[in-house]
N, CA, C and O atoms as a MOPAC input file, in Angstrom:
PM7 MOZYME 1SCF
protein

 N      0.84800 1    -1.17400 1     0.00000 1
 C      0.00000 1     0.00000 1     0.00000 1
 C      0.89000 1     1.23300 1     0.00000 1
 O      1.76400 1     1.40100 1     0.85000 1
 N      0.67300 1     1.96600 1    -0.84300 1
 C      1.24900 1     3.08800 1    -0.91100 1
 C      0.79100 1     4.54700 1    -0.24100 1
 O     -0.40100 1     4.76800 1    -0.03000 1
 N      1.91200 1     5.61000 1     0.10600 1
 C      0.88000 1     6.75200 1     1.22800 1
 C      0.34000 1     7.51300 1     0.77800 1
 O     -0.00500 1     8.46900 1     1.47200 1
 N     -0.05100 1     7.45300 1    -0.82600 1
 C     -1.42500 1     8.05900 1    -1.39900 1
 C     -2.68600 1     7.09300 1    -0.58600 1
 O     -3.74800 1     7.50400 1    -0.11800 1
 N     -2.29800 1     6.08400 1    -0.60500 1
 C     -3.93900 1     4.82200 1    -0.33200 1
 C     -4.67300 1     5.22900 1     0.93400 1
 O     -3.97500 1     5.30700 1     1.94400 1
 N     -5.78900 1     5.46500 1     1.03000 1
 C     -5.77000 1     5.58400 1     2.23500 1
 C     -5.73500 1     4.33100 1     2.99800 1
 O     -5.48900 1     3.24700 1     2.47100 1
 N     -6.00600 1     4.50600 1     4.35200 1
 C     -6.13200 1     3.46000 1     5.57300 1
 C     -7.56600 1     2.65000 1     5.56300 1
 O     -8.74800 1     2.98700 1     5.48500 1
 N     -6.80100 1     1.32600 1     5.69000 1
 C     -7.99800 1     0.16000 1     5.23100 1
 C     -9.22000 1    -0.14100 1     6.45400 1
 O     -8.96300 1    -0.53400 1     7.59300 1
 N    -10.44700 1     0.11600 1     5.97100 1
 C    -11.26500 1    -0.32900 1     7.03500 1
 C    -10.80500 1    -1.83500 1     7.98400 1
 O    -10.43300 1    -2.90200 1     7.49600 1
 N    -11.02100 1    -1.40700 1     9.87300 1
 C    -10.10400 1    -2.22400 1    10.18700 1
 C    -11.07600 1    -4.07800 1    10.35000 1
 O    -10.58300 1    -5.10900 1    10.80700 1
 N    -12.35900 1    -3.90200 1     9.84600 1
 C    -13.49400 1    -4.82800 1    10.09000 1
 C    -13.52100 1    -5.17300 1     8.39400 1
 O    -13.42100 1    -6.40000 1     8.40100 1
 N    -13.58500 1    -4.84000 1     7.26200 1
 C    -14.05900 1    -5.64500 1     6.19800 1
 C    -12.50100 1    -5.36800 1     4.98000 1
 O    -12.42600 1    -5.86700 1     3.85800 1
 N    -11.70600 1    -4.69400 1     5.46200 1
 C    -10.44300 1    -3.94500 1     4.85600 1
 C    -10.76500 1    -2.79200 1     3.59400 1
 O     -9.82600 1    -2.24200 1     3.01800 1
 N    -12.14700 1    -2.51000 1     3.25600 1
 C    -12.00400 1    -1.48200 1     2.27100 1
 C    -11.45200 1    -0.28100 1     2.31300 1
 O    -11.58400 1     0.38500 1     3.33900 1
 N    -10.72900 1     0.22500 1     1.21000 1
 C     -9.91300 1     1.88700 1     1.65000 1
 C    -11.33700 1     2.62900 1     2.59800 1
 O    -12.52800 1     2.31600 1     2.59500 1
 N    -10.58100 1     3.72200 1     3.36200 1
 C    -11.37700 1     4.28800 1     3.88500 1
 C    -11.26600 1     5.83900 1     3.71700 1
 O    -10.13100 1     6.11800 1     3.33000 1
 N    -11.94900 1     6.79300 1     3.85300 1
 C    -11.98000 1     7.96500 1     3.54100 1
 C    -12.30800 1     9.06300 1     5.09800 1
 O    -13.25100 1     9.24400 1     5.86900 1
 N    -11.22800 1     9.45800 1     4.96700 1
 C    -11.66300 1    10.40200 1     6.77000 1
 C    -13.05500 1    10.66600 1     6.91200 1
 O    -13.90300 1    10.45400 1     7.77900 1
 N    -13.01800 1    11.26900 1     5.63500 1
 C    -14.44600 1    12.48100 1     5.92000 1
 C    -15.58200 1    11.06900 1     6.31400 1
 O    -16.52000 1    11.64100 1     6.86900 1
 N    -15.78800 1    10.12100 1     6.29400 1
 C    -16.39100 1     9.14600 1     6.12200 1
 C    -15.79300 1     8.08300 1     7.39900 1
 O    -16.57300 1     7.30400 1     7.94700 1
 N    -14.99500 1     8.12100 1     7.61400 1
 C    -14.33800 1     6.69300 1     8.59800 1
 C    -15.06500 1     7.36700 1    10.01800 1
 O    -15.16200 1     8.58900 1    10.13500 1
 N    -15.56900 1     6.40100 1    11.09300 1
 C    -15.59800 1     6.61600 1    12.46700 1
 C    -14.14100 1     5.72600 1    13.21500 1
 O    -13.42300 1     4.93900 1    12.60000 1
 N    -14.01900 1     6.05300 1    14.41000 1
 C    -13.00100 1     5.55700 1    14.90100 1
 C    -14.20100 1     4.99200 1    16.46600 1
 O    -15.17000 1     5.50800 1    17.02300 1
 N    -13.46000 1     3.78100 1    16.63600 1
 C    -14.64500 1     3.04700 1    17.95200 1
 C    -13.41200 1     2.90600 1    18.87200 1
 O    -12.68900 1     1.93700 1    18.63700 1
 N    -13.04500 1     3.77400 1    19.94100 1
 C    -12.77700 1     3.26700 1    21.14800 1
 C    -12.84900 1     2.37800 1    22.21500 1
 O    -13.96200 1     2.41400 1    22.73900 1
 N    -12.12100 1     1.63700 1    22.70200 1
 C    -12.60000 1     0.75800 1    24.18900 1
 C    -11.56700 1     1.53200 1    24.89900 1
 O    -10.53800 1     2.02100 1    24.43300 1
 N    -12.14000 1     1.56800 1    26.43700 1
 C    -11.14800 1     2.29000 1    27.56200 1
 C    -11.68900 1     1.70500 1    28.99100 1
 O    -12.83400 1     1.74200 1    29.44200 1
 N    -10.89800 1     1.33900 1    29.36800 1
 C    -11.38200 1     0.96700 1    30.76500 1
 C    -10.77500 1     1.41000 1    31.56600 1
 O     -9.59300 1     1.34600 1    31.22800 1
 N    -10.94700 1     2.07000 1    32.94800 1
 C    -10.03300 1     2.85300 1    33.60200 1
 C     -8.96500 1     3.80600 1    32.92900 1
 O     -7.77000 1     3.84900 1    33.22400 1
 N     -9.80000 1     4.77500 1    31.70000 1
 C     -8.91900 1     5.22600 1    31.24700 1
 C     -7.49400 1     4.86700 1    30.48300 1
 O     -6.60300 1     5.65000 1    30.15500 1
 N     -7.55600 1     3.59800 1    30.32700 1
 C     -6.55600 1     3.01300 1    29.82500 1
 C     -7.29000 1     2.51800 1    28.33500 1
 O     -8.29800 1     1.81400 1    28.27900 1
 N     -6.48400 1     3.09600 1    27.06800 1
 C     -7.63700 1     2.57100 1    25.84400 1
 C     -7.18700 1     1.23300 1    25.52400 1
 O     -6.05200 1     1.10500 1    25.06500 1
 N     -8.04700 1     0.04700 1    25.73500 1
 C     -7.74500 1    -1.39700 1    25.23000 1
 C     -7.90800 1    -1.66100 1    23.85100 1
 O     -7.25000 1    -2.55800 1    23.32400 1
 N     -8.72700 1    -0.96700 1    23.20100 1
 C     -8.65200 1    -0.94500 1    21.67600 1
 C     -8.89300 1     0.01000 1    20.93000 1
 O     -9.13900 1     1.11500 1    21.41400 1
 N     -8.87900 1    -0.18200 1    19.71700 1
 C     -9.41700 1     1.29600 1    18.72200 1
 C     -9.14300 1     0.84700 1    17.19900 1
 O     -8.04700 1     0.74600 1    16.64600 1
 N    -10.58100 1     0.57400 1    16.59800 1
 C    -10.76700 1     0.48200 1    15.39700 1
 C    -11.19500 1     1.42800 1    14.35700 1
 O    -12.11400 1     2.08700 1    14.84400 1
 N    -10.98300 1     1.76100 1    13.28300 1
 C    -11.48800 1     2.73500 1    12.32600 1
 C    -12.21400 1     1.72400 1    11.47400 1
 O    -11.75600 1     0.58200 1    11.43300 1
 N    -13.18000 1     1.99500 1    10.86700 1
 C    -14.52400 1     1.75500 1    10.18200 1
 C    -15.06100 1     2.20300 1     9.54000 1
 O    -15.29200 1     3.32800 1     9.98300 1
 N    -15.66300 1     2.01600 1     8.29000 1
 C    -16.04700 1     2.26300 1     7.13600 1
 C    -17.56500 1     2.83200 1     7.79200 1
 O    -17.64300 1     2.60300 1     8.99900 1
 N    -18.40400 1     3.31800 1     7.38200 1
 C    -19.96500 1     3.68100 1     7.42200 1
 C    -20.83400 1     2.42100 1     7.64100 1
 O    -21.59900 1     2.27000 1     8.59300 1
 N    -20.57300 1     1.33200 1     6.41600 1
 C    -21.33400 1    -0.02200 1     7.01500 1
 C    -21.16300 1    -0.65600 1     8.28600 1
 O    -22.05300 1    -0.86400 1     9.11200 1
 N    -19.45400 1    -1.06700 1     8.41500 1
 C    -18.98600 1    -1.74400 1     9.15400 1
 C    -19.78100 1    -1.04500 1    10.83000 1
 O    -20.49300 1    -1.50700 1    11.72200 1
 N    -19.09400 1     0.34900 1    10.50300 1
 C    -19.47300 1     0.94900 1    11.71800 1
 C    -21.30700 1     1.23300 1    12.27400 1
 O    -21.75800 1     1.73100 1    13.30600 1
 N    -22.05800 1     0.59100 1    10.91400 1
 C    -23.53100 1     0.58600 1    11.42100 1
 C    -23.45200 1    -0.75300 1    12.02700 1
 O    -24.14600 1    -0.95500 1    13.02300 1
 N    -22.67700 1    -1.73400 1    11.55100 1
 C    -23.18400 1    -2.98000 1    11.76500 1
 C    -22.58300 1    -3.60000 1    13.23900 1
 O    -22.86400 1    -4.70200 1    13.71000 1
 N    -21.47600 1    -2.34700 1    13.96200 1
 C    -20.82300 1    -2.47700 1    15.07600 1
 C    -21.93200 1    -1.72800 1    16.26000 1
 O    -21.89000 1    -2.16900 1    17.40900 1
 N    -22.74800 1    -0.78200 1    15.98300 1
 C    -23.88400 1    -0.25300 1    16.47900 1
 C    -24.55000 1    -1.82300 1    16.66200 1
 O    -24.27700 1    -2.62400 1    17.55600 1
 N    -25.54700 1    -2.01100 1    15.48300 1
 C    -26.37200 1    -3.18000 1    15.78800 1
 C    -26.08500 1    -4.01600 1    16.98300 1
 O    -26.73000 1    -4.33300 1    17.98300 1
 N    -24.67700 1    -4.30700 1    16.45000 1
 C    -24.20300 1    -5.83600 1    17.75900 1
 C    -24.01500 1    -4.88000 1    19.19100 1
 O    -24.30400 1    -5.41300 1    20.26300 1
 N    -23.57600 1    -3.60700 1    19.17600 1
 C    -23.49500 1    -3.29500 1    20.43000 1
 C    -24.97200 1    -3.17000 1    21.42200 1
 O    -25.05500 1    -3.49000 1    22.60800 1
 N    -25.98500 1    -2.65400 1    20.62200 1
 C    -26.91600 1    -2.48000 1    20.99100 1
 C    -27.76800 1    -3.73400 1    21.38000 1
 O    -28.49200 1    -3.69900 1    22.37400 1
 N    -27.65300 1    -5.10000 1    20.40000 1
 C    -27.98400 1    -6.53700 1    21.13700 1
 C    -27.20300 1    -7.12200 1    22.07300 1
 O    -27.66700 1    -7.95600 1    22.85100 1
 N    -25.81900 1    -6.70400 1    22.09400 1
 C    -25.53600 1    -7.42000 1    23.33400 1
 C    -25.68100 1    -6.44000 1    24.67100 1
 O    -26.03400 1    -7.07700 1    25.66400 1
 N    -25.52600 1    -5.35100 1    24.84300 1
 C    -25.89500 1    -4.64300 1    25.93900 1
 C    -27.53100 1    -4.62700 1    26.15900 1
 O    -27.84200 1    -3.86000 1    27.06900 1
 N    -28.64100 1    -5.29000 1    25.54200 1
 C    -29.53400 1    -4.89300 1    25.89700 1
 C    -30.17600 1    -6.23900 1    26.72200 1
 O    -30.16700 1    -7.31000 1    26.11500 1
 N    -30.61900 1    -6.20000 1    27.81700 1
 C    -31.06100 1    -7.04600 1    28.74400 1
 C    -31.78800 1    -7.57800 1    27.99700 1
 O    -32.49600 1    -7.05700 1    27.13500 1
 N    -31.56700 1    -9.62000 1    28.50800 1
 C    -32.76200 1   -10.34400 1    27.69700 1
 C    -33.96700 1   -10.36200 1    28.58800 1
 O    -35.03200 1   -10.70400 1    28.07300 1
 N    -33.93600 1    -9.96700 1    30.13800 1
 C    -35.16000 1   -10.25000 1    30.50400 1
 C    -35.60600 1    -9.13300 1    30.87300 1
 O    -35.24800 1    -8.78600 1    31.99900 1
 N    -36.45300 1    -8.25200 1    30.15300 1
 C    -37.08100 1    -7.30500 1    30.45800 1
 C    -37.91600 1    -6.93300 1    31.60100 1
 O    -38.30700 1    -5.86800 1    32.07900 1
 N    -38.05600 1    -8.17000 1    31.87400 1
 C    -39.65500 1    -7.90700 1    33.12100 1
 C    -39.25000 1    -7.71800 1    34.04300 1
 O    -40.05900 1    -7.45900 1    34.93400 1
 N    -37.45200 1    -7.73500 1    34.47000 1
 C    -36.62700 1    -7.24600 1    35.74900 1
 C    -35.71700 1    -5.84400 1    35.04800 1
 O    -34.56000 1    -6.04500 1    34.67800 1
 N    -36.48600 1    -4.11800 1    34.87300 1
 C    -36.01800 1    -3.88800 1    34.02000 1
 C    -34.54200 1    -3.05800 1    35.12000 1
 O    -34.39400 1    -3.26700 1    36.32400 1
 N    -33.81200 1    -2.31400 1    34.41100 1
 C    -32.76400 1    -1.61000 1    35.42100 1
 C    -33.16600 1    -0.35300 1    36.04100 1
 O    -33.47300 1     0.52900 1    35.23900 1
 N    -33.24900 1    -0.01500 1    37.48600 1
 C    -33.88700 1     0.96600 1    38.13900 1
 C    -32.54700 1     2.40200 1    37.70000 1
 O    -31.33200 1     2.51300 1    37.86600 1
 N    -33.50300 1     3.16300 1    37.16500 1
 C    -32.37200 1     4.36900 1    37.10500 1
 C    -32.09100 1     5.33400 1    38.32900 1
 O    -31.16500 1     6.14300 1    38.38900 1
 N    -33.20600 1     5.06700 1    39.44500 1
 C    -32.29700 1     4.99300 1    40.97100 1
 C    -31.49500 1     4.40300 1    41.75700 1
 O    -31.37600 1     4.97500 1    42.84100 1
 N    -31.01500 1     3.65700 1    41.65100 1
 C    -30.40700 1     2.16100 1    42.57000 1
 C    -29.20100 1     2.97100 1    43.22000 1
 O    -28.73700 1     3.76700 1    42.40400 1
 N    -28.59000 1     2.99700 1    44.39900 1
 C    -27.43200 1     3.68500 1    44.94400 1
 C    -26.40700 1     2.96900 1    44.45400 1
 O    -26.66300 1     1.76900 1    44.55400 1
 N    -25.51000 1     3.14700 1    44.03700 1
 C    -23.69500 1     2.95300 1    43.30700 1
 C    -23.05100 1     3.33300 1    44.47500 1
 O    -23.00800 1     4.55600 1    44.61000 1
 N    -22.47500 1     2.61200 1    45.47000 1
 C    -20.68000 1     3.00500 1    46.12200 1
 C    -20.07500 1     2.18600 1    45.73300 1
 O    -20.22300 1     1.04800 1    45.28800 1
 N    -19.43900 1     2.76900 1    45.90700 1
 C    -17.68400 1     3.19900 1    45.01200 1
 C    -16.93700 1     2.93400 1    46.02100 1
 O    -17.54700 1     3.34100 1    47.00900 1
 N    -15.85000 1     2.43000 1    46.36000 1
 C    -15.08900 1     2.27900 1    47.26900 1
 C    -13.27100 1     2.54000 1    46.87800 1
 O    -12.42400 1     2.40400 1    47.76000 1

């Protein structure tokens, strides 16, 4: 690849175009564990799966948006 080409989508490898690429972070404690750049599809189709696996399968116990959090 030459440094006219751009940078290859990092999920299906097609060239990618800034104006167009998203970049997907992971960070945990501030520390970034990953980081992919993504084409427009790729990056709809990384939405989809994020959104089925974070979404609870049993609804009828749903998550209280009061519940107290300590932190220790």
């Amino acid at each position: 690849m030459s440094e006219d080409d751009p940078d290859p989508c990092d999920d299906c490898g097609d060239p990618l175009t800034d104006a167009l690429a998203r970049t997907v972070r992971l960070t945990v404690d501030r520390s970034q564990i990953d980081s992919q750049r993504l084409c427009p599809a790729c990056f709809a189709d990384w939405i989809d799966r994020y959104e089925t696996e974070m979404t609870p399968e049993d609804e009828s116990n749903p998550i209280e948006e009061q519940t107290d959090i300590i932190v220790d």
